[in-house]
N, C-alpha and C positions, 0 to 999 in steps of 0.2 A: 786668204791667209789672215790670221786674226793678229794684230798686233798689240803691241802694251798698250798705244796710245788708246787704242778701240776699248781694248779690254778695262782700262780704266777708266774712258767715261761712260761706256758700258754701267761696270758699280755706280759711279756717282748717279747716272739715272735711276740706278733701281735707288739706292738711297734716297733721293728728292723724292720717290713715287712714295717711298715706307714712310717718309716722313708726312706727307702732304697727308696720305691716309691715317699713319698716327692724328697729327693733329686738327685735323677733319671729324674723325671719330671723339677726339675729346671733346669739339665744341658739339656733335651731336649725341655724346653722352648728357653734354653738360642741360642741354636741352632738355632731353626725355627726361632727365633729373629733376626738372622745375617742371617737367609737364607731370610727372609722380606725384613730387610736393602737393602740385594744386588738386588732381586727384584723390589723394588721400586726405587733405582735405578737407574738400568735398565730402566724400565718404563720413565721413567723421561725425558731419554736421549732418547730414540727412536721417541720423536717428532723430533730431530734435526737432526738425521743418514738418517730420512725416503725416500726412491726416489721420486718423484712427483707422481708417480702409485700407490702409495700405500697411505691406511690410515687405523687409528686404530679406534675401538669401543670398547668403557667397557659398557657394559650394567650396569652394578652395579661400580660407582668408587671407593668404596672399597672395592669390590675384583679383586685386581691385578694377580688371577692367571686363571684367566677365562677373554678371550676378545676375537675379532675378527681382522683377519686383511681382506681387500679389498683390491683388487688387480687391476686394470685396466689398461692393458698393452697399451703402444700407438706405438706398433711396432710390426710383426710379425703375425702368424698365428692368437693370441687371441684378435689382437686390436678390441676395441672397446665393449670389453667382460667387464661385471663385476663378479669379481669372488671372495667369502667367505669362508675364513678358521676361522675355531676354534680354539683357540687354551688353551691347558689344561696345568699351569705348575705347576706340581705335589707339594707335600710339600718337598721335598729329592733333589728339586734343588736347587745346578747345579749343581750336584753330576750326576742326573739323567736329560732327555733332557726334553722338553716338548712333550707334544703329540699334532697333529693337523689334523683336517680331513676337507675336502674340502668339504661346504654346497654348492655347486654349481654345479648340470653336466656338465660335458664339456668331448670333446674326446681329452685326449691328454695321450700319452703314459707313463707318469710320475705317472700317479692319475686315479684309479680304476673307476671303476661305484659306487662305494658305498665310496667314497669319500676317501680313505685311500693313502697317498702321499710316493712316494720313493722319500725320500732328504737324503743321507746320512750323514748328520748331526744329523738328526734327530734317527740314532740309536744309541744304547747305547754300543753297541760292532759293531767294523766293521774288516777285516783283515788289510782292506789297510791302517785303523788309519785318515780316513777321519772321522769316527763314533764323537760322541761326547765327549766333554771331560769339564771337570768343566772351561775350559780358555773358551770356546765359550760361546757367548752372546747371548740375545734374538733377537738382531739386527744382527745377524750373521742367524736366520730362517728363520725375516724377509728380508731379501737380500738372502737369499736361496730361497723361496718360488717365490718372483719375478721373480728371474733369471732361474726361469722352465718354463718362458713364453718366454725367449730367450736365452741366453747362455750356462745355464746347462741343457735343454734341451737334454734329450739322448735317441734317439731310440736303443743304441744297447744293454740296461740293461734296458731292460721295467719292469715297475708294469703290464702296460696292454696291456699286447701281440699283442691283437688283433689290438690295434690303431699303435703300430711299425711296425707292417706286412703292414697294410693298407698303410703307409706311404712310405715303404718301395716298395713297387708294383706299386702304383699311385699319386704323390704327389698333383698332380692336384685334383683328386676325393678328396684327404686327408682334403687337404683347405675349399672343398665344406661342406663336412661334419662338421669341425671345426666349420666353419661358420654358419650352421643350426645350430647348437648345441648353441654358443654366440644368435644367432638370438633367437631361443625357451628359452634358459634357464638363461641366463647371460648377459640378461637387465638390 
């Protein structure tokens, strides 16, 4: 048998619950709010950071947390290559890194067959504290992402074994390969 007394702290709980989640919800509007600001941003300023090999795509310009970047190296094993990353930046950034995956094959020891990139920037725990940290920027992946087509470049901590070994045994055959690969897939 339900009684007034019941039925009316009955309401008062649902009330405390609508309130608590009202204003739960405003401090994690107010959040994603300042996580937007820095965002955008960001954004903003990566036209000016960008190296001449690189450019950005937003498919959609307002939404800043899905774009791509191209890469076109004009030095090294991948010149002359055009190469597409994804790139995903979560709602919890910069807390958390972005995610990016390479829409491009290519053989290079950095970036898998299925397109997933060892930048250690881009993880979220590392030991050596290279991993990410909320002071890194979005122009801080793209200048990572560039710099895996020459500088940070590292066969001796590969994604993809198989292209360090190859590199590692024949450098010559390595180039030739590279070069199919730009030539087939990254026109």
């Amino acid at each position: 048998m339900i009684t007034i007394r019941k039925k009316l702290a009955e309401q008062a709980a649902q009330r405390e619950e609508k309130e608590d989640r009202t204003s739960g919800g405003k401090e994690l509007k107010r959040r994603q709010s300042f996580r937007s600001q820095i965002l955008t941003a960001e954004a903003s300023e990566l036209g000016d950071v960008l190296p001449k090999s690189c450019t950005l795509k937003f498919d959609n310009p307002d939404n800043l947390r899905q774009f791509q970047i191209v890469i076109e190296p004009d030095e090294g094993y991948w010149k002359n290559g055009r190469f597409t990353f994804e790139v995903t930046v979560p709602p919890e950034y910069n807390i958390k890194p972005p995610s990016v995956i390479c829409l491009t094959r290519l053989w290079h020891p950095n970036i898998n067959e299925t397109g997933d990139v060892c930048l250690s920037i881009l993880r979220e725990t590392s030991i050596d504290g290279t991993g990410w940290s909320p002071a890194r920027r979005l122009k801080d992946v793209v200048l990572g992402l560039n710099s895996l087509f020459s500088d940070l470049l590292n066969f001796d901590d590969p994604l993809n074994l198989e292209a360090a070994k190859h590199y590692q045994k024949d450098k010559v055959s390595f180039a030739r390969k590279v070069q199919q690969f730009v030539h087939l897939y990254a026109n």
